[in-house]
TISE-714554 format. One record per residue (C-alpha): residue in three letters; x, y, z. Coordinates in steps of 0.02 Angstrom, whole numbers, plus 50000, padded with zeros to 5 digits. Layout:
ALA_X_Y_Z;
...
***
This chain:
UNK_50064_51304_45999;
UNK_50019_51467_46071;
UNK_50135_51604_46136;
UNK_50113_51763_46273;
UNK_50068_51916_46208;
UNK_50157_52006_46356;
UNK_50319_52092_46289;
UNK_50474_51996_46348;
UNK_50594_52139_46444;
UNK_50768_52114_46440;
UNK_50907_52139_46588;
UNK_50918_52326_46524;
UNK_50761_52370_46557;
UNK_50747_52309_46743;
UNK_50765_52462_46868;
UNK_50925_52491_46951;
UNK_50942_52566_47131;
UNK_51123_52627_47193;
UNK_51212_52636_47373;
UNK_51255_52813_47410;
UNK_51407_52746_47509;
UNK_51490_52613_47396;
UNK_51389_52635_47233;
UNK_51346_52458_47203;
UNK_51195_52425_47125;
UNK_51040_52340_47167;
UNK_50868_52306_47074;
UNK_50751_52300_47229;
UNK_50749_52463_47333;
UNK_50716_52310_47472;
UNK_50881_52249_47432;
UNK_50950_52413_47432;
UNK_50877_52450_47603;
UNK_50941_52280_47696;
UNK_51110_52330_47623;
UNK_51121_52500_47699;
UNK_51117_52418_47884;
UNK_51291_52395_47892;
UNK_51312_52578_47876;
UNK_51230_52625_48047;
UNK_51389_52598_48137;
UNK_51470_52744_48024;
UNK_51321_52846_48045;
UNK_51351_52821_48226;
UNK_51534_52897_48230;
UNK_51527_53000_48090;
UNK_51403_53119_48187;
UNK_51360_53260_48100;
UNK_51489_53237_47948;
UNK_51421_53270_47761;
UNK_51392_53109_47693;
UNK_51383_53175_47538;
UNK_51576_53203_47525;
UNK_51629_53100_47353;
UNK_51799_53019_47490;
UNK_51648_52956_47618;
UNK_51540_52881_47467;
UNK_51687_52790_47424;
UNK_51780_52712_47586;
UNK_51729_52541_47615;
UNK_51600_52522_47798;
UNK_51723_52378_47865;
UNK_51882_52496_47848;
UNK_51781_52631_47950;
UNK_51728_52531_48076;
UNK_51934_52493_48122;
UNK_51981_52664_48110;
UNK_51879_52720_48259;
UNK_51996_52690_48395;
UNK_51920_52591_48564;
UNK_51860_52722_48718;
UNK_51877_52626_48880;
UNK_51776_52772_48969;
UNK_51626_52771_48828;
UNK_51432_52741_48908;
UNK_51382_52562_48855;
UNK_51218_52468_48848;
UNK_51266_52293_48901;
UNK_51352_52239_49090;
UNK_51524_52124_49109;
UNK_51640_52072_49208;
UNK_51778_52156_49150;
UNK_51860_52326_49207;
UNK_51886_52454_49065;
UNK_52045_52561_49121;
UNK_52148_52688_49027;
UNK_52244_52613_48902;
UNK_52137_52461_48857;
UNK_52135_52443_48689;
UNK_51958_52322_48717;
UNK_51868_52206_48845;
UNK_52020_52135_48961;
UNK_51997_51990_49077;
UNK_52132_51930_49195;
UNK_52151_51733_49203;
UNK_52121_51720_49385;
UNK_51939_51674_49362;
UNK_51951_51483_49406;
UNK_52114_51424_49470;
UNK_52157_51267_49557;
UNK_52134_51349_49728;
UNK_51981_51424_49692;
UNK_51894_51289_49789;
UNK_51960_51171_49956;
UNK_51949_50982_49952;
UNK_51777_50978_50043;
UNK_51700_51096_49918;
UNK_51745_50990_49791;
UNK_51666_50840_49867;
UNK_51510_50948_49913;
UNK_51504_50986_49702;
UNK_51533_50801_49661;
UNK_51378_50770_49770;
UNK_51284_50899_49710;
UNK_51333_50837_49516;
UNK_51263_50656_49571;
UNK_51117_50695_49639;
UNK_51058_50816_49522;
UNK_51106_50701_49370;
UNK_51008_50524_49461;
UNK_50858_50645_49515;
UNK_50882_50612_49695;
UNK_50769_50695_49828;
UNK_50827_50845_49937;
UNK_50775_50754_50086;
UNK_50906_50589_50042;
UNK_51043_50729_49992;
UNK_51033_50805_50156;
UNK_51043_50613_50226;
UNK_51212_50610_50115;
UNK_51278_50776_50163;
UNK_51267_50714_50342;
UNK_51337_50546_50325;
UNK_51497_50613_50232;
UNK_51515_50764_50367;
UNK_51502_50609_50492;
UNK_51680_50515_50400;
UNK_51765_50681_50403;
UNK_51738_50695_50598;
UNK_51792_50498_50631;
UNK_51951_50525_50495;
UNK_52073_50498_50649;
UNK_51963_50337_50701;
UNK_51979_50287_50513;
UNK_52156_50296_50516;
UNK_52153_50170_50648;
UNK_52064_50024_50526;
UNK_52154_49907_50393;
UNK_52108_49982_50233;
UNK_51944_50062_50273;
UNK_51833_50100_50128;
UNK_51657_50131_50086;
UNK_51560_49962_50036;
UNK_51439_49941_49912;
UNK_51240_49873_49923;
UNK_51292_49691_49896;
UNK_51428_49684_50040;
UNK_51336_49790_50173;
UNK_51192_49661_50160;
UNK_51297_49521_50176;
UNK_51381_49621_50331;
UNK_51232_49657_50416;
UNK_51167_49478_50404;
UNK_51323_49432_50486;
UNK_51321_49543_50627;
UNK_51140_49524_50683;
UNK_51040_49396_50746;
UNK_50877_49431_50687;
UNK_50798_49291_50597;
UNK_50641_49216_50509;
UNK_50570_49057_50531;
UNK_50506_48921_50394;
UNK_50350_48847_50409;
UNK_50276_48700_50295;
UNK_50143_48749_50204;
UNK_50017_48687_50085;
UNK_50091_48653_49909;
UNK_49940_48752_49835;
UNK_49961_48882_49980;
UNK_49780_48803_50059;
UNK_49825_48813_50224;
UNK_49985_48827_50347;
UNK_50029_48678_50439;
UNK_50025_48663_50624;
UNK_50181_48648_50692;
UNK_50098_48558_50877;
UNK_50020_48422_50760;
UNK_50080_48296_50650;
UNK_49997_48318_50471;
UNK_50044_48242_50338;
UNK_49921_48284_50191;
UNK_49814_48452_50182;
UNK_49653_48457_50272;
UNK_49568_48558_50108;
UNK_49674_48497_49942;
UNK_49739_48319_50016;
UNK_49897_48397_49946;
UNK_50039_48301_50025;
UNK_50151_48393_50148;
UNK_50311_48316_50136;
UNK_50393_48237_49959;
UNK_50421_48064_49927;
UNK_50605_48047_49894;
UNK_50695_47869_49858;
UNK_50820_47793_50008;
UNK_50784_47953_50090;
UNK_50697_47951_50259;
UNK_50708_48123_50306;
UNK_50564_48237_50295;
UNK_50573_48371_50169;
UNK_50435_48498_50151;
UNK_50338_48502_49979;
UNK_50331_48683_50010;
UNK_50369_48835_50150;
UNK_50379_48989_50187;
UNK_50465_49121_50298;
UNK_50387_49233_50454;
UNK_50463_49355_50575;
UNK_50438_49354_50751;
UNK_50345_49474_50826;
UNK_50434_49475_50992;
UNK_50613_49473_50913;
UNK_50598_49632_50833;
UNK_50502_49723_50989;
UNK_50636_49676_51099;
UNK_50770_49766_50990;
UNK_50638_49911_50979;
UNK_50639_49912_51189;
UNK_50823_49884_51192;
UNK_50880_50046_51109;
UNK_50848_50194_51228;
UNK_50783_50302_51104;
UNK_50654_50193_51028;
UNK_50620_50154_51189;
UNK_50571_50338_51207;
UNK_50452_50360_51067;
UNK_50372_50201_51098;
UNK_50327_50275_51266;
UNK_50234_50430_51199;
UNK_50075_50320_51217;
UNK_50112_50348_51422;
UNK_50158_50531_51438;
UNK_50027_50596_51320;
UNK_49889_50708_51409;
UNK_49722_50676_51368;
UNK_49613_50812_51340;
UNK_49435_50811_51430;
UNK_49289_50771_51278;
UNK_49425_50780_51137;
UNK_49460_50633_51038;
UNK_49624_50675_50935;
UNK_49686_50459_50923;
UNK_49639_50282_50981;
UNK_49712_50333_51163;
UNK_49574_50444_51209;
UNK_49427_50305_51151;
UNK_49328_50217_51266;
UNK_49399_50064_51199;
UNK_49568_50079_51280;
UNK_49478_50170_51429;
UNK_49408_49993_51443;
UNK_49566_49895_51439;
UNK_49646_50029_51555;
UNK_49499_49966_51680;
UNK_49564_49788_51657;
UNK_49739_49819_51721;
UNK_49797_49816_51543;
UNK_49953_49954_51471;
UNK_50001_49958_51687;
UNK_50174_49987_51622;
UNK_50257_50137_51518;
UNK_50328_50025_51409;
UNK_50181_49927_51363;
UNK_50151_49927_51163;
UNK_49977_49942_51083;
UNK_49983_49850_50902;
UNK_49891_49830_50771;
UNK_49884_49690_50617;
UNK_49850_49739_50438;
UNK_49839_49607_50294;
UNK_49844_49691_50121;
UNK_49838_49588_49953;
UNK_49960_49644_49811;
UNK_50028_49582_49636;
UNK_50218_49577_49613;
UNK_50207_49612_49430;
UNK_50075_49723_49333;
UNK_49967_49588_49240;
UNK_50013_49460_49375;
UNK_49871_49349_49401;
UNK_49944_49253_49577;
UNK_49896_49384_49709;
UNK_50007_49382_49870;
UNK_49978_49418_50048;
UNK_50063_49524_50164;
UNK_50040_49528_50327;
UNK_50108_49679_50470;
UNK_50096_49757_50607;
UNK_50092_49927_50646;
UNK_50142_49993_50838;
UNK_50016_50124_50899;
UNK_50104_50268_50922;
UNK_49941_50372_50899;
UNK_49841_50467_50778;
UNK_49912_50587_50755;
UNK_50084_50535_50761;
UNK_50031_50407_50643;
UNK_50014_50534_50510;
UNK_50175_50633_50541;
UNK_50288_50479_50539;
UNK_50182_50395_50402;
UNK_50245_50558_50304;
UNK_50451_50548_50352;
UNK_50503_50375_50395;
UNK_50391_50294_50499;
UNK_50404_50164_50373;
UNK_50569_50105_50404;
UNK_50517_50124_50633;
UNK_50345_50087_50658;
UNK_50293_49957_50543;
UNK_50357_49794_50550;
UNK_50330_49658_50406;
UNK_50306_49499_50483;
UNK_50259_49379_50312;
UNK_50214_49362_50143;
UNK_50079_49239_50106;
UNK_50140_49169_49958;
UNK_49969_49153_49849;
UNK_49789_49169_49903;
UNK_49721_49056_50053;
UNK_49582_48950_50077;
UNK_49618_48944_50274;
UNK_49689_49112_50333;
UNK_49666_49078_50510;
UNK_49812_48957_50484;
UNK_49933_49057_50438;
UNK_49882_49211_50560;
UNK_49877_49078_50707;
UNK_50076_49076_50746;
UNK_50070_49278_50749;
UNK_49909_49265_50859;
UNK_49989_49142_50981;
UNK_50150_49252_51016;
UNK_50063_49421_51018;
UNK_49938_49330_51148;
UNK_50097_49241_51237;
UNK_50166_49417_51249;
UNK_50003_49474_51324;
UNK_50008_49365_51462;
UNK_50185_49340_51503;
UNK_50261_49500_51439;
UNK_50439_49503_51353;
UNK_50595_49552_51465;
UNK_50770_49608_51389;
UNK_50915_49599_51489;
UNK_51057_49718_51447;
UNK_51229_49688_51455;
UNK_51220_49821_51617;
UNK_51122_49706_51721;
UNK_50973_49823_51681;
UNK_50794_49729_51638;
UNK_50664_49803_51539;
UNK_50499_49725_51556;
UNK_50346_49758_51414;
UNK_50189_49680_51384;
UNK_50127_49681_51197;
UNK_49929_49688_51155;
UNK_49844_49701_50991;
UNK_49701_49824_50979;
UNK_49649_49821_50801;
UNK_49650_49691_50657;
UNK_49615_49777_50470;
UNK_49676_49783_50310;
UNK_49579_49788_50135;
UNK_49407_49726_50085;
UNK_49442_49572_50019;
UNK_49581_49520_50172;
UNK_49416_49582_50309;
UNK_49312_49490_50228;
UNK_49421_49315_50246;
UNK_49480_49408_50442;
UNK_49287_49395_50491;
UNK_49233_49248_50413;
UNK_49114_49312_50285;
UNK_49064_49254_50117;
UNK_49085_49420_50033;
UNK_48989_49591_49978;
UNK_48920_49480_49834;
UNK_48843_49332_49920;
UNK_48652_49302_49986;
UNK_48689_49386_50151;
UNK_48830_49518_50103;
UNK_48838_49645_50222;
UNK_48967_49587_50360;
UNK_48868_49687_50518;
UNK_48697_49614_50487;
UNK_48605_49459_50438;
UNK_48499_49574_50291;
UNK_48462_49450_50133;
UNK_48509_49531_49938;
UNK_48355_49540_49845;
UNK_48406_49481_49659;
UNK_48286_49621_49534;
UNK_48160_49544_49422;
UNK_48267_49600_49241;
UNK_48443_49612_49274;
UNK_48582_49578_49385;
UNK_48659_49624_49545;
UNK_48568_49613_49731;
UNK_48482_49733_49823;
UNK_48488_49751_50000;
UNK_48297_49827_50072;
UNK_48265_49780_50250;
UNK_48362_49898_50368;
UNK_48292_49805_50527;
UNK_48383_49640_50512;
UNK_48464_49559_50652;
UNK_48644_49610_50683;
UNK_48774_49452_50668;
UNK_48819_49367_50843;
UNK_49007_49364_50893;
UNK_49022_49163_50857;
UNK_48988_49234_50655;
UNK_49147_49336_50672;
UNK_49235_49189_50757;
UNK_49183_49043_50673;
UNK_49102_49118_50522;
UNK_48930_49091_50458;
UNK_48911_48898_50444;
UNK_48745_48877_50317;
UNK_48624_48758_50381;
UNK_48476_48677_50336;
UNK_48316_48631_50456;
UNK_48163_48571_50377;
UNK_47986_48610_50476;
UNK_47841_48489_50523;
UNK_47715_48599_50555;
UNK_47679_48786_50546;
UNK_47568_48808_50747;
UNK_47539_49007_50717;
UNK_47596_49169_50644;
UNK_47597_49320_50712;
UNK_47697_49505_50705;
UNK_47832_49581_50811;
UNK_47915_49734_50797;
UNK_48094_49731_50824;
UNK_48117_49887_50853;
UNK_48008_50024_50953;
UNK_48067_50168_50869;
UNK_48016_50129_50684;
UNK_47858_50035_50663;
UNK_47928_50008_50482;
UNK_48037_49869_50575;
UNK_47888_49756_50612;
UNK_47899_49580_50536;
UNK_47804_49426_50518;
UNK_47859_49294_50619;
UNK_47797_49098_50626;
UNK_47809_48980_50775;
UNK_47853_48805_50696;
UNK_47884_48622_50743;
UNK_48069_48562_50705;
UNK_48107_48404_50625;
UNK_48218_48298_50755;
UNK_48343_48251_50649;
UNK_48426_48297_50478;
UNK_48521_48202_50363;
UNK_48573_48120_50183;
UNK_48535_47961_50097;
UNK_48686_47835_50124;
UNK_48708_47855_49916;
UNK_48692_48025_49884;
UNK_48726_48167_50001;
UNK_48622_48274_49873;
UNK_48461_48179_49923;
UNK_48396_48272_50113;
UNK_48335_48151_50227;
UNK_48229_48180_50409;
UNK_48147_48093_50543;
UNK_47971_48139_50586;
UNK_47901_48072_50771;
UNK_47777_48184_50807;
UNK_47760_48099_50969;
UNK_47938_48138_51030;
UNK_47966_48227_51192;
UNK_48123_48292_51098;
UNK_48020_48381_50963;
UNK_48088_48572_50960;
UNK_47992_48721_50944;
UNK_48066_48880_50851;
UNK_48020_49054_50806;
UNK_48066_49107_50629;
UNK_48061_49243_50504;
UNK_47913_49221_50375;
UNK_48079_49258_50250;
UNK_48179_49127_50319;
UNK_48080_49022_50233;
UNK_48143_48963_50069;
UNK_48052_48802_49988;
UNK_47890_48724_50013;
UNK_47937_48523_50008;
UNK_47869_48364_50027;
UNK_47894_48211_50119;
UNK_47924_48033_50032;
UNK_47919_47891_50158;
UNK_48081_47769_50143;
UNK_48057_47597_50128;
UNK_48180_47552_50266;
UNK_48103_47676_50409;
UNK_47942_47710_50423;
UNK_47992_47855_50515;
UNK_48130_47927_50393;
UNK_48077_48042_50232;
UNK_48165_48090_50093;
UNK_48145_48279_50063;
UNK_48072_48322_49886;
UNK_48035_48506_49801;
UNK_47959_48554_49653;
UNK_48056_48680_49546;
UNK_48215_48650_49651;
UNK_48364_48529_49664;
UNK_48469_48503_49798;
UNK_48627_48517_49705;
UNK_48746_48514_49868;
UNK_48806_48396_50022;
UNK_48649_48409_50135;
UNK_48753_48304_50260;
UNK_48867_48438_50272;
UNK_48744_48581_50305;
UNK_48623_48471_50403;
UNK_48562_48578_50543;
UNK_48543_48504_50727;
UNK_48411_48532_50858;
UNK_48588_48610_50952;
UNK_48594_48739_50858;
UNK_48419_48830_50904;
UNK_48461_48935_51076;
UNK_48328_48868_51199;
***
């Protein structure tokens, strides 16, 4: 066991350091130094006394600080609301800062407000909306006074009152049960045309027809007619008639040639004629929802640049009507735009006529200049197979290139053929037509202007007809009569070209071949995509 060698110092012989005002004792001069800080107030008042005097070392700080008597008239530091007057013997107040007539009745209200909407982080915009709508019931009080128990109603009872009071409807349409396709109301279907999904259930001793599924759509024309009713709506929706044009400025749709070109055809005659436009957008209703929904709208052209202003207050809630919402993805969206289509074209023709209560009749025609929404609802609008198929641009024909290593497509020509307006209609139908004989080749360029656009075209003989065997729709099979009057001559693309084949005599026909081709199976319904001597233009 080993001890220190340092000398152990007792409590004696620690240093001692004493207040010169109260003689205490402390063994730190820091200590000593921390204590003499309640002494600056006597320093203060003391002035120029001796400290030194043996009755100052020994009166207590606190018993100073007491004696020197409260100067209402003394320079301070610090600002307050208080008024120091003779005689004060500190800081008075009077208790007539908040009283109960401080503030009226509508003050208070305004401060309730205020208290709400800065507690539920409500916008200034909606507060002004509130300040307004209360200053509204203090004007009518008299006409309030007039009701049975008036009161304010809550979200649950105003929507049940305005359903009540207004006749503005939507209207259920059968649908597919796996939202394929919407059913024509004209015809009488009872199974889907894609799915063979029945339409209507089966339900025991029951002979009425209830849908398997439905689904609900505004009318286009209901809603414009309430629009064209109200005078001020009526007013805005006008602005397309009393804008000026300015000469080689394009500010909106209005100063196109487009609608120079339906101005031409005695279209928009009248002030009150509405320009529209329908948007389909695709959306999820919950963040990892995997069923993707459809909605479809329309938008009334009000203009460009109105667009944008309104877009940015309310033009929400006055411009853009909701007419549906698909409820899934469709395999035939023409289906369920063709009941908009119809009316907006009705409307078009025949025009829409509201008949006030005055005897007064307001007349409107309704045309639609623009269909849009996002990629993937364009892409199903014009028909197309998508930005990832063989031919995915949707303005040209121009073939993806698939890269050696890798994946992806590549799209190289820029001088293909632009796609006809029956591709837009109709969409691109894939067909097949199998050649007899190659006559020539030769090279064309399509375009004068960039002799990188020429291309290698082939004039070929056209099987006469294209089919499937009777047992497999897989198995391509043609007619050869090289003889035929009928035989059809066409002009091709060396790239349209995509298999070399070759012909197996059936044993049935002596003029019918089966199709073969090395390296290559025709793995889909050749009947289906079987082209026709029709469909080459003479």
């Amino acid at each position: 066991m080993s001890y220190s060698n340092k000398r152990t110092r007792s409590f004696t012989d620690l240093p001692s350091f004493e207040c010169d005002f109260c003689s205490l004792t402390h063994h730190t001069s820091k200590q000593l130094r921390n204590h003499k800080r309640i002494y600056k107030t006597v320093n203060v008042h003391v002035g120029n006394e001796n400290l030194q005097e043996p009755a100052m070392k020994s009166a207590p700080a606190q018993t100073n600080i007491e004696d020197v008597p409260f100067d209402p008239f003394q320079s301070r530091t610090f600002k307050a609301s208080c008024n120091f007057k003779a005689g004060d013997q500190g800081h008075v107040y009077n208790d007539n800062i908040f009283t109960n007539n401080t503030f009226t009745t509508s003050e208070l209200f305004s401060i309730g407000l205020n208290d709400l909407v800065t507690d539920h982080g409500v916008s200034t915009d909606l507060h002004s909306l509130l300040v307004d709508l209360m200053n509204m019931v203090i004007r009518d009080n008299d006409k309030l006074k007039e009701e049975y128990n008036p009161k304010v109603l809550h979200a649950g009872p105003v929507n049940t009152l305005i359903k009540s009071k207004t006749d503005l409807k939507s209207y259920e349409y059968d649908i597919c049960e796996n939202v394929c396709l919407l059913f024509d109301i004209t015809k009488d279907e009872d199974k889907c045309s894609i799915c063979k999904a029945y339409r209507y259930k089966e339900i025991d001793g029951d002979s009425s027809l209830v849908p398997v599924n439905i689904m609900k759509m505004m009318s286009i024309g209901d809603q414009l007619a309430r629009l064209l009713g109200n005078d001020k709506t009526r007013a805005k929706l006008q602005c397309r008639a009393n804008r000026q044009s300015i000469s080689n400025k394009i500010s909106d749709y209005f100063d196109g040639e487009e609608y120079k070109t339906l101005k031409e055809q005695q279209l928009f005659d009248s002030p009150n004629d509405i320009a529209i436009a329908l948007f389909l957008d695709g959306f999820v209703n919950q963040e990892k929802s995997k069923q993707q929904l459809t909605i479809v709208h329309d938008f009334l052209y009000m203009g460009y640049l109105r667009l944008i202003f309104f877009f940015v207050s309310r033009c929400t809630d006055e411009y853009l009507i909701q007419l549906a919402i698909i409820p899934g993805k469709p395999k035939d969206l023409d289906s369920f735009l063709l009941p908009i289509i119809d009316e907006i074209s009705s409307l078009g023709k025949h025009g829409l006529i509201i008949k006030k209560f005055n005897g007064e009749q307001i007349k409107a025609k309704v045309h639609m200049v623009m269909a849009s929404g996002d990629i993937p609802q364009v892409t199903q609008f014009c028909h197309h197979t998508g930005h990832m198929s063989n031919k995915g641009c949707r303005i040209c024909e121009v073939e993806g290139v698939s890269p050696p290593h890798g994946k992806g497509k590549y799209y190289q020509d820029r001088c293909a053929t632009l796609r006809t307006k029956d591709d837009f209609v109709g969409g691109y139908r894939k067909t097949h037509l199998f050649i007899g004989s190659v006559i020539f080749y030769f090279s064309h360029n399509i375009s004068p202007y960039d002799e990188n656009c020429r291309q290698l075209l082939v004039l070929v003989s056209v099987m006469n007809d294209h089919s499937a065997a009777d047992y497999n729709n897989s198995i391509p099979v043609v007619t050869l009569e090289a003889t035929s009057i009928y035989q059809r001559l066409a002009v091709i693309s060396i790239n349209d070209i995509q298999n070399q084949v070759g012909l197996v005599q059936t044993a049935m026909d002596s003029k019918k071949y089966k199709v073969v081709a090395p390296y290559y199976i025709f793995n889909e319904d050749m009947k289906s995509t079987a082209g026709k001597l029709s469909h080459i233009k003479l």
